[in-house]
C-alpha positions as a Markdown table, in Angstrom:
| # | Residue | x | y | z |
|---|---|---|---|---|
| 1 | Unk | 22.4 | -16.8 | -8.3 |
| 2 | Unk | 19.0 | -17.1 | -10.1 |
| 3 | Unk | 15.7 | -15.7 | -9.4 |
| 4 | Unk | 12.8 | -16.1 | -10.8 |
| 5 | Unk | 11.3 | -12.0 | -10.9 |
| 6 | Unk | 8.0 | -10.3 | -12.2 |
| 7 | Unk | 6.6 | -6.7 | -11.8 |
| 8 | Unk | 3.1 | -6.3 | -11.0 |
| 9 | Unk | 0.6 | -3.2 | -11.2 |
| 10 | Unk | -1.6 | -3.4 | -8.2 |
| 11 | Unk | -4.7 | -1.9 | -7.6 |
| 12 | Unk | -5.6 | -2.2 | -11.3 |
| 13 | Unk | -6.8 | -4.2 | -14.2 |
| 14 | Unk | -4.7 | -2.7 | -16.9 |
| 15 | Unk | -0.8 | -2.8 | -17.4 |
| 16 | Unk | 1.3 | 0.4 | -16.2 |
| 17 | Unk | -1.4 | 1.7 | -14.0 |
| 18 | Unk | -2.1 | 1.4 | -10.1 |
| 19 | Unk | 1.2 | 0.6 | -8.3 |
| 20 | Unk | 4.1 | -1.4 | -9.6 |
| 21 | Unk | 5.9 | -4.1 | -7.2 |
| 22 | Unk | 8.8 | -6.3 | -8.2 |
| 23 | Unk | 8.1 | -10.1 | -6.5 |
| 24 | Unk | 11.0 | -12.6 | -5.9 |
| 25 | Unk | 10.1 | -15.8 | -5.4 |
| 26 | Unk | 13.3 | -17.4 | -3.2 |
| 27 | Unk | 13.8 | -21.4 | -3.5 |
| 28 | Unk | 16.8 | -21.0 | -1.0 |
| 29 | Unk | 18.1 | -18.3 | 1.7 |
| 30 | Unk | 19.2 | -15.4 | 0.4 |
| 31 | Unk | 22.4 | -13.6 | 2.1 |
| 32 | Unk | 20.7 | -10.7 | 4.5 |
| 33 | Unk | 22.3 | -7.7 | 2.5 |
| 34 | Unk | 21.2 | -9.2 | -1.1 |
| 35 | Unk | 17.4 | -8.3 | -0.2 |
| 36 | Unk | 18.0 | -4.4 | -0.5 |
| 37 | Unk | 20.7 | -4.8 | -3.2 |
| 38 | Unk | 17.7 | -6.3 | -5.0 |
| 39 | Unk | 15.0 | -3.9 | -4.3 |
| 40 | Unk | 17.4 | -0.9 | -4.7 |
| 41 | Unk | 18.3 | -2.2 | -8.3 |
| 42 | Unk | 14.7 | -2.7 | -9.2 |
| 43 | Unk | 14.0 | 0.2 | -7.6 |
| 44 | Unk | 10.4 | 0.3 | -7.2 |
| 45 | Unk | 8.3 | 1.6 | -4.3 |
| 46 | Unk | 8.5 | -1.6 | -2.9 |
| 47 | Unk | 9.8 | -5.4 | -4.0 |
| 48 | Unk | 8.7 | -8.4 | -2.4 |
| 49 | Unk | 10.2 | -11.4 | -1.3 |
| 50 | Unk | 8.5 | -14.7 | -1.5 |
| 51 | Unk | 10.1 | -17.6 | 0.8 |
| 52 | Unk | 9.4 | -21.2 | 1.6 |
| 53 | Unk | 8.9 | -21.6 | 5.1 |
| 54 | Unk | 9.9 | -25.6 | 5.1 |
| 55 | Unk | 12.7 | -27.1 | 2.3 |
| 56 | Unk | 9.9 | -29.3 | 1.3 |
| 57 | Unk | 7.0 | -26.6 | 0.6 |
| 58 | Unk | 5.9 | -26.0 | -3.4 |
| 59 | Unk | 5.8 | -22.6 | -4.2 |
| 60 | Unk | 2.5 | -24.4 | -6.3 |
| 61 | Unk | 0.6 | -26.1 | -3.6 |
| 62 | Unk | 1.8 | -24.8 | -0.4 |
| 63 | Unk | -0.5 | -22.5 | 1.0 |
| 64 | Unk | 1.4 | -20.2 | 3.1 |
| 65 | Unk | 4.7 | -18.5 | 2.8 |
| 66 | Unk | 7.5 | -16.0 | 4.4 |
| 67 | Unk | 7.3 | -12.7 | 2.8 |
| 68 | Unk | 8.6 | -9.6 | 3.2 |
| 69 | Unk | 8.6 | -5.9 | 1.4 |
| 70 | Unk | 11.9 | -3.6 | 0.7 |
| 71 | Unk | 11.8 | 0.0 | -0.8 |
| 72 | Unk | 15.4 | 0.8 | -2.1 |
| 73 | Unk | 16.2 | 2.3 | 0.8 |
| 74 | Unk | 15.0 | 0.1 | 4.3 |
| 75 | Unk | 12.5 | -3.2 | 5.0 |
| 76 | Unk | 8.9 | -2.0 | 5.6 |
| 77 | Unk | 6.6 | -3.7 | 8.2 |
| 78 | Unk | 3.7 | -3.4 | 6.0 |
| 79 | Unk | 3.0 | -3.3 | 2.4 |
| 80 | Unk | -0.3 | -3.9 | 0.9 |
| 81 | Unk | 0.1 | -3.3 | -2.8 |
| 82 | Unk | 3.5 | -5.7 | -2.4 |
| 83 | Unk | 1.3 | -8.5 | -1.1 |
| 84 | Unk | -1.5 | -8.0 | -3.8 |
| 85 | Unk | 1.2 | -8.6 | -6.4 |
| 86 | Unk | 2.5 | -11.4 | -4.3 |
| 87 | Unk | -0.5 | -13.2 | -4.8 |
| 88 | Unk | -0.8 | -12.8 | -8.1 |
| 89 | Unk | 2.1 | -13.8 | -9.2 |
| 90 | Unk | 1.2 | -16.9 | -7.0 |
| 91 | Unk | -2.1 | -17.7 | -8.0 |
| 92 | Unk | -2.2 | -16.4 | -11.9 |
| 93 | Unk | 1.7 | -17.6 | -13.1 |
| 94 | Unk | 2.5 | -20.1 | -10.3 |
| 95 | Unk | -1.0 | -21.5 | -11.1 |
| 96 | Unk | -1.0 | -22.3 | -7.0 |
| 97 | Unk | -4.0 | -24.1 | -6.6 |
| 98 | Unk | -5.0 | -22.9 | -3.1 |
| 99 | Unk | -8.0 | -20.8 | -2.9 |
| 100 | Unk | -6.3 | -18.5 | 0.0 |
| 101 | Unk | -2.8 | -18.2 | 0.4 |
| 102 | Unk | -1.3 | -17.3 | 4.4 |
| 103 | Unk | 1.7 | -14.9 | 4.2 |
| 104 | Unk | 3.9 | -14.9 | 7.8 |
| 105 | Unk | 5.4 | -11.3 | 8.2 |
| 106 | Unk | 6.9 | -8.7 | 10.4 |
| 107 | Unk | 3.1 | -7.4 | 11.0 |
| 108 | Unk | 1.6 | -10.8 | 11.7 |
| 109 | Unk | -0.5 | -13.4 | 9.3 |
| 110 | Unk | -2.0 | -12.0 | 6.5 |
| 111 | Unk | -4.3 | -14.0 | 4.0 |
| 112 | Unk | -5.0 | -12.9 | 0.6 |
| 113 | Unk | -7.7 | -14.9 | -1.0 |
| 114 | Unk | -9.2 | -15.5 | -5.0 |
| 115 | Unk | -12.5 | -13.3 | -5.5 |
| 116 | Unk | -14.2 | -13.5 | -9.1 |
| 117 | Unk | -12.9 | -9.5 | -9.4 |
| 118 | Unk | -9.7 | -9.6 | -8.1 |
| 119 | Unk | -7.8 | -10.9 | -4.8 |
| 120 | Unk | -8.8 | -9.9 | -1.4 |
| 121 | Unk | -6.4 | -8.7 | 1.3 |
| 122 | Unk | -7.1 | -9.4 | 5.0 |
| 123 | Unk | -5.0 | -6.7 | 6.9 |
| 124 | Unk | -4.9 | -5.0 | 10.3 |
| 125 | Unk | -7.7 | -1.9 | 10.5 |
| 126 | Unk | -5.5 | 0.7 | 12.3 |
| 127 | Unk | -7.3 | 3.4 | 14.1 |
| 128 | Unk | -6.0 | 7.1 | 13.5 |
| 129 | Unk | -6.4 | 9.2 | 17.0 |
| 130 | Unk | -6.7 | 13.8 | 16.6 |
| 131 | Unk | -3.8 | 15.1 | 16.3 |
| 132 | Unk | -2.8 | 18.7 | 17.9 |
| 133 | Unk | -2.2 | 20.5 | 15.2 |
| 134 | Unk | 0.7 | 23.0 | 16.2 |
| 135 | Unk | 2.7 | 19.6 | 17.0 |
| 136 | Unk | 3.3 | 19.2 | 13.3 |
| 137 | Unk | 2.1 | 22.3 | 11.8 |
| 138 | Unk | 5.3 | 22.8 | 10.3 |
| 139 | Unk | 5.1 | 19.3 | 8.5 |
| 140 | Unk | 1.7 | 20.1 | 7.2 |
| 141 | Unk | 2.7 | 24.1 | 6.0 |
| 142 | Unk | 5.7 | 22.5 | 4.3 |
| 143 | Unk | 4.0 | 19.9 | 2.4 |
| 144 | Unk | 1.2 | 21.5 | 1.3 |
| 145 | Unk | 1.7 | 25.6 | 1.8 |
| 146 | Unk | -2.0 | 27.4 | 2.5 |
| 147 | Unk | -4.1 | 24.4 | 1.6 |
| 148 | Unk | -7.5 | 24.6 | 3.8 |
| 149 | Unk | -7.2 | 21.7 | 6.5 |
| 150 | Unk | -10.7 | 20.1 | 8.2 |
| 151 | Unk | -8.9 | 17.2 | 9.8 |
| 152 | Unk | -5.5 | 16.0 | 11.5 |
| 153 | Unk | -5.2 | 12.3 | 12.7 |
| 154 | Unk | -2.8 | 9.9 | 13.6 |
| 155 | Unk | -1.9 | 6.2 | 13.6 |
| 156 | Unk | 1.0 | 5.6 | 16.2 |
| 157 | Unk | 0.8 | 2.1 | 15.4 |
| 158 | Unk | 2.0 | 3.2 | 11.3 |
| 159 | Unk | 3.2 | 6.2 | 12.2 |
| 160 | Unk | 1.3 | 7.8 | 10.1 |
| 161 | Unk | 0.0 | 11.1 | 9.9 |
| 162 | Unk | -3.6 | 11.6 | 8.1 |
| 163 | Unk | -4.2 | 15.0 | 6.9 |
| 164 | Unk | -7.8 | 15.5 | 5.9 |
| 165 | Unk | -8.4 | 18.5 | 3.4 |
| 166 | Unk | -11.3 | 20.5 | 3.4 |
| 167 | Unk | -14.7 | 19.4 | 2.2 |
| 168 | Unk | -14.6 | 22.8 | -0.2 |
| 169 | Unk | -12.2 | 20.9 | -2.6 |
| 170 | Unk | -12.8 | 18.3 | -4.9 |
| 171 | Unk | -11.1 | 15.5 | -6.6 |
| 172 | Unk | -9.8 | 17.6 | -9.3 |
| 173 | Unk | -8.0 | 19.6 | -6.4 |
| 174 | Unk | -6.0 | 17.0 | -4.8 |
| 175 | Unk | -4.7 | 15.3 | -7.9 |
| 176 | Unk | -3.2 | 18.6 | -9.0 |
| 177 | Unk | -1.7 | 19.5 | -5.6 |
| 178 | Unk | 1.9 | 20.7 | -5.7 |
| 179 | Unk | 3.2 | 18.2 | -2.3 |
| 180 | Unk | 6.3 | 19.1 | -1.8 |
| 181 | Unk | 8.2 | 16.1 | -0.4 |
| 182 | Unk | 11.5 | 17.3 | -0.4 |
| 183 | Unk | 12.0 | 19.4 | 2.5 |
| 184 | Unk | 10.0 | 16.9 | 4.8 |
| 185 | Unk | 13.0 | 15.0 | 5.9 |
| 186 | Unk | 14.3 | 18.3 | 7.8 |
| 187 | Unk | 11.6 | 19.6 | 9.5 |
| 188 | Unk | 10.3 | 15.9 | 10.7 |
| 189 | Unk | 13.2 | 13.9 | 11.7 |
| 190 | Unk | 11.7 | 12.5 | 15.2 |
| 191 | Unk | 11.0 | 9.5 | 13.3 |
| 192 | Unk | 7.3 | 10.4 | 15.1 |
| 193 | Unk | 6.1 | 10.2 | 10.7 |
| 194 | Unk | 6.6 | 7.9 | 8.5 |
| 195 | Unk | 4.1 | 8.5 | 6.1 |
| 196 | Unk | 1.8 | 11.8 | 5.4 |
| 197 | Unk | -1.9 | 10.8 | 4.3 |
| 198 | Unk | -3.8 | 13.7 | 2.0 |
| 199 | Unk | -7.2 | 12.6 | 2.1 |
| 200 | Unk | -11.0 | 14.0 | 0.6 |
| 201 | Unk | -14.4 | 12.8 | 1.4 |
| 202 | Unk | -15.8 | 11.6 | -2.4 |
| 203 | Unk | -18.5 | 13.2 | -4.3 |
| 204 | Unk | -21.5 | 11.3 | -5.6 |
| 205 | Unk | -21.4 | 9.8 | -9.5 |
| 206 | Unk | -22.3 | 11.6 | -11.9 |
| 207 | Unk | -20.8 | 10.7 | -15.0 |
| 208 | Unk | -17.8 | 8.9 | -13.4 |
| 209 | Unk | -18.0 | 5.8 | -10.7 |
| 210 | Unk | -18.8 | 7.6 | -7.1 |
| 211 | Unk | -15.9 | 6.9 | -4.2 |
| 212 | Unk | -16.6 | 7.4 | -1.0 |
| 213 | Unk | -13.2 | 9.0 | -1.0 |
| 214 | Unk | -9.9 | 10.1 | -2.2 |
| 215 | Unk | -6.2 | 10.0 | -1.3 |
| 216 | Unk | -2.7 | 10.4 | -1.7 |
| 217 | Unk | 0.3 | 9.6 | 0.4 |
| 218 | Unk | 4.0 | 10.4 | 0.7 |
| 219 | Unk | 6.2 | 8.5 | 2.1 |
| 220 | Unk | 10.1 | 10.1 | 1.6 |
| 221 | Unk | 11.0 | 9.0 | 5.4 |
| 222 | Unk | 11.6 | 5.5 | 3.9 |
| 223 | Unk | 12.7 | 6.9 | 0.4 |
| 224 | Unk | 8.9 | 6.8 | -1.4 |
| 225 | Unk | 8.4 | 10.4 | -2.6 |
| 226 | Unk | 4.7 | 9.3 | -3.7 |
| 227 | Unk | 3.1 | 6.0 | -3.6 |
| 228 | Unk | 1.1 | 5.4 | -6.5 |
| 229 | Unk | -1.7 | 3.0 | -4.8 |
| 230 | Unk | -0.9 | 2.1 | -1.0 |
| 231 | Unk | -3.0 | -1.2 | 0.6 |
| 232 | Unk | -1.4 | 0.1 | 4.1 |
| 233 | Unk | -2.2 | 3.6 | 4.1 |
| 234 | Unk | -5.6 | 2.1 | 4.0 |
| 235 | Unk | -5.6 | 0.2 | 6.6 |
| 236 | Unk | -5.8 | 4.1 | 8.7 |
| 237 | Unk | -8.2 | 5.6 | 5.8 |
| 238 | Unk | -10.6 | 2.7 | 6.3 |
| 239 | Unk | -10.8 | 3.3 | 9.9 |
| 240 | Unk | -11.1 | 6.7 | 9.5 |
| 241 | Unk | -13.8 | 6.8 | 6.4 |
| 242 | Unk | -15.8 | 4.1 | 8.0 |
| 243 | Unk | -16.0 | 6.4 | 11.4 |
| 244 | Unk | -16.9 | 9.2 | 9.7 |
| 245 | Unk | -19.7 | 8.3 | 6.6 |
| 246 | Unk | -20.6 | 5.5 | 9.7 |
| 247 | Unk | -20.2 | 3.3 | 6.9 |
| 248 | Unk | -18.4 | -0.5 | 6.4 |
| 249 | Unk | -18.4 | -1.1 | 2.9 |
| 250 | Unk | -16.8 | 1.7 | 0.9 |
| 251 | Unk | -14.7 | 2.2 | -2.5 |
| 252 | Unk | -11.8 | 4.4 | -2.7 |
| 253 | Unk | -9.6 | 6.0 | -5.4 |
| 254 | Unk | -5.8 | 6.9 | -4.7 |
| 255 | Unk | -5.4 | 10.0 | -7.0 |
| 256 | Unk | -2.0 | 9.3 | -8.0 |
| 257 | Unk | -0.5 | 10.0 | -11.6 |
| 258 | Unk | -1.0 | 6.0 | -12.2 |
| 259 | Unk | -4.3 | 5.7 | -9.9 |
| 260 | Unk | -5.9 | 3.1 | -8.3 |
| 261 | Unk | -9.0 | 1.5 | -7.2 |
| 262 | Unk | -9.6 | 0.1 | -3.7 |
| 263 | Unk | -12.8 | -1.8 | -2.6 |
| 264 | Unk | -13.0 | -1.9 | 1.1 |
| 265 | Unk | -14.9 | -4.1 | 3.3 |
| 266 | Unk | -14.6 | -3.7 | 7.1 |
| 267 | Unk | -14.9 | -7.5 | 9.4 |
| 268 | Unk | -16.1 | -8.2 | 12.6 |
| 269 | Unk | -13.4 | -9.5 | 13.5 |
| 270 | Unk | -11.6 | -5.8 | 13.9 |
| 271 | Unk | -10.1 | -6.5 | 10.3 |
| 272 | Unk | -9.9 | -5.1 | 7.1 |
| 273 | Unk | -10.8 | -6.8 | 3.4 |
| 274 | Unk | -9.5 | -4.7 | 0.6 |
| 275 | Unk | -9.5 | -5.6 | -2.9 |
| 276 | Unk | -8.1 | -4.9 | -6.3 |
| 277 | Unk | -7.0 | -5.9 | -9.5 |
| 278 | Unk | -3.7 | -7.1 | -10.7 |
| 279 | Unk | -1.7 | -7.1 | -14.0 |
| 280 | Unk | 1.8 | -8.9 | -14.7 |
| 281 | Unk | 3.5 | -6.9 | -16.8 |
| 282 | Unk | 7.0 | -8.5 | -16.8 |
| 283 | Unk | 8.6 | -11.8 | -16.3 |
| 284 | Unk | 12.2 | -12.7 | -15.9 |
| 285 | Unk | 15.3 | -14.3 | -14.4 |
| 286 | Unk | 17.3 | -12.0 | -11.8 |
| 287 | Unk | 21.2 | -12.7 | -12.2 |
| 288 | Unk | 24.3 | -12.0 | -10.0 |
């Protein structure tokens, strides 16, 4: 077996920053169990698999493909950052001519189109509903100890839990915030969470570019201590943000080690556009 691989940084411009996703592109079917063998050996948050949907599609002019997204450890239904790098690898090294490429997955269609600045996602916009707090208090004492709390939502249709920290704080605060992941597993094993969302409304410029706001998320329920730059967490944060600044256009910074930017464009259409960067960082031929 051969196939053709490539890592992609997400969310970014320049090499070995935003998030990295291995992209396969398959010619043929691969064996079920070969998919996370893969993606645990390029173990990577996530690595996506690129198929033909018909045996006479081009992965060079067809315009819509199979794909789906593995972390080493289990399939996801939704990976943003995945599909970015997807499309990259399609329309920057593929050279597909197509102006918007249609990916069929396990969470529907989802387009990703050129843009002079990048490549523009069109996801679901998940809404996040109040959470009780004492439901999952222990979750939130365990992650994050003492840290001042102004807001608890969640998505049922992520399963994600959005944890929004006190306005008092500032960016500075939640990059260097001690999460401790590694106890999670054992005090939420409902399989209610499947992702924890720390979140912080932005500040305004000054001498660096002004986000509307800030995030980081964990994700050790599907073996993803901390995802650098995650497209689906913000498909909740979007809906969330744009609720609460009563805003649709917005620009977000994941606050990662790596980082990422995120420019965010709620449709009428109940939608989201998000955009970012991408950078190919390695080619190659997978062997086995």
């Amino acid at each position: 077996m051969k196939l053709p691989v490539f890592v992609v940084d997400a969310f970014t411009t320049k090499a070995f920053r935003g998030n990295p996703a291995a992209v396969c592109l398959l010619e043929n079917k691969l064996d079920e169990d070969m998919h996370q063998k893969i993606a645990r050996e390029m173990n990577l948050s996530e690595t996506a698999f690129i198929r033909k949907l018909y045996p006479t599609d081009s992965f060079a002019q067809s315009s819509c493909f199979g794909l789906r997204w593995f972390t080493p450890t289990t399939e996801v239904p939704l990976c943003g950052h995945a599909t970015l790098a997807s499309a990259a690898v399609l329309f920057h090294k593929i050279k597909n001519m197509n102006s918007t490429l249609t990916f069929v997955t396990l969470s529907g269609e989802l387009k990703a189109r050129r843009a002079a600045d990048g490549i523009i996602l069109d996801l679901p916009l998940y809404p996040a509903h109040p959470q009780d707090l004492h439901e999952i208090e222990d979750l939130i004492k365990t992650a994050i100890g003492d840290t001042l709390v102004q807001d608890i939502c969640y998505s049922p249709d992520t399963r994600k839990l959005l944890v929004r920290l006190s306005d008092t704080y500032n960016r500075s605060f939640l990059e260097n915030l001690k999460v401790n992941t590694e106890n999670l597993l054992q005090v939420e094993n409902t399989g209610k969470v499947k992702g924890l969302i720390l979140t912080l409304k932005g500040e305004s410029g000054g001498q660096t570019p002004a986000f509307d706001f800030y995030s980081r998320y964990f994700a050790p329920w599907v073996g993803v201590a901390e995802d650098p730059v995650t497209g689906s967490a913000h498909t909740v944060l979007s809906s969330y943000w744009s609720q609460q600044l009563g805003k649709k256009e917005m620009h977000a910074f994941q606050c990662s080690c790596r980082g990422g930017e995120l420019a965010i464009s709620l449709r009428p259409d109940g939608r989201v556009d998000i955009r970012g960067g991408a950078a190919v960082v390695l080619e190659g031929t997978l062997t086995a």
